[in-house]
N, C-alpha and C positions, 0 to 999 in steps of 0.2 A: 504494500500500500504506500504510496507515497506521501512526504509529507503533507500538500497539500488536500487529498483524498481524506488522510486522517483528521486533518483539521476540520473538514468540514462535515465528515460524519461526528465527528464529536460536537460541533456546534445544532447539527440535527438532533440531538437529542433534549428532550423539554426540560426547559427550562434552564439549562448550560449556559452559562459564563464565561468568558475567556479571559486572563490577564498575563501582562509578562510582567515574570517575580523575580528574584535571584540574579540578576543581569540579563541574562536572554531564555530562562526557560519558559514556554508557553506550558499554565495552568488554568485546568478547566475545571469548572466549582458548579454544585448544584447545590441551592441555599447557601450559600457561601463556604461550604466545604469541597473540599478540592475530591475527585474524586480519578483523575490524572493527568500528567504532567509528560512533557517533551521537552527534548532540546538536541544539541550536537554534542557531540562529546568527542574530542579525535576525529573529525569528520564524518564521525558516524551520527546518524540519529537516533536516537534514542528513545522509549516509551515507558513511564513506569505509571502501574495501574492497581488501584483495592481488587483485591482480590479475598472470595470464600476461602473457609480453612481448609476445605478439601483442592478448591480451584489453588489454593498457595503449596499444597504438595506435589499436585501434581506438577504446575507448571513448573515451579524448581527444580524437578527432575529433568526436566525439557532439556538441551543443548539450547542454549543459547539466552538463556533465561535465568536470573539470578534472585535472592531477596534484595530487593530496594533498599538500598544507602539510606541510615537514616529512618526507614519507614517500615521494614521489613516486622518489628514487633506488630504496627498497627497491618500485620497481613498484604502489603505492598509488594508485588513484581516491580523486575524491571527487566525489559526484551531488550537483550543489548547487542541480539541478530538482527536484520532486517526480515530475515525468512523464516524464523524460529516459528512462526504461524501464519497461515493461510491467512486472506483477507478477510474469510468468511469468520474464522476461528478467533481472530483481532476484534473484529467488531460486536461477537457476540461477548466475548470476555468485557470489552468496553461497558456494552450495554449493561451489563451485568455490574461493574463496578459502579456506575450509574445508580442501577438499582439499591445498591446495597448502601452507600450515602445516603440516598434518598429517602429509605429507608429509616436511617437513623435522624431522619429531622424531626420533629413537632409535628405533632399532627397542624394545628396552624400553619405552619408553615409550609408542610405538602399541600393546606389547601390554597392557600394565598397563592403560591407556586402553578396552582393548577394541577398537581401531581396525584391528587387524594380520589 
């Protein structure tokens, strides 16, 4: 998926935010919780994403996929392939880390949100 393809499926999802935090990494928030983050790193691009406790074992076993710098206690990947997953496989993971922020908001605020 390229960067820009990633960008704008993560802005398709309701309710998504986007800000550059840390110098240049682009972070995407639902209710103002980030729920994942991009940037380059050595040329590479990079993705780290919330991840389930089952979805955090599995994909760490993955090649190419690591616990999140940083984030890895709160259940955080981080794809530091470009091919480490299909596009199909990227975006449902995304969706998914989506959901599980989302999740964790107020119920107010899922409904302010539209999300409830």
């Amino acid at each position: 998926m390229t960067p820009k393809a990633l960008h704008d499926f993560l802005l398709s999802l309701p309710a998504t935010t986007h800000t550059v935090q840390w110098g240049d990494d682009h972070v995407y928030k639902v209710g103002g919780k980030m729920f994942a983050v991009t940037g380059v790193e050595n040329a590479v691009h990079r993705i780290s994403f919330k991840a389930g406790p089952d979805s955090f074992d599995i994909l760490t076993r993955a090649d190419g996929i690591v616990p999140a710098p940083y984030l890895a206690r709160a259940l955080w990947v981080q794809v530091q392939k470009p091919r480490a997953l299909s596009d199909r496989e990227m975006k449902a993971y995304l969706t998914r880390a989506h959901g599980i922020v989302a999740a964790g908001l107020t119920k107010k605020a899922r409904t302010q949100l539209g999300l409830a």
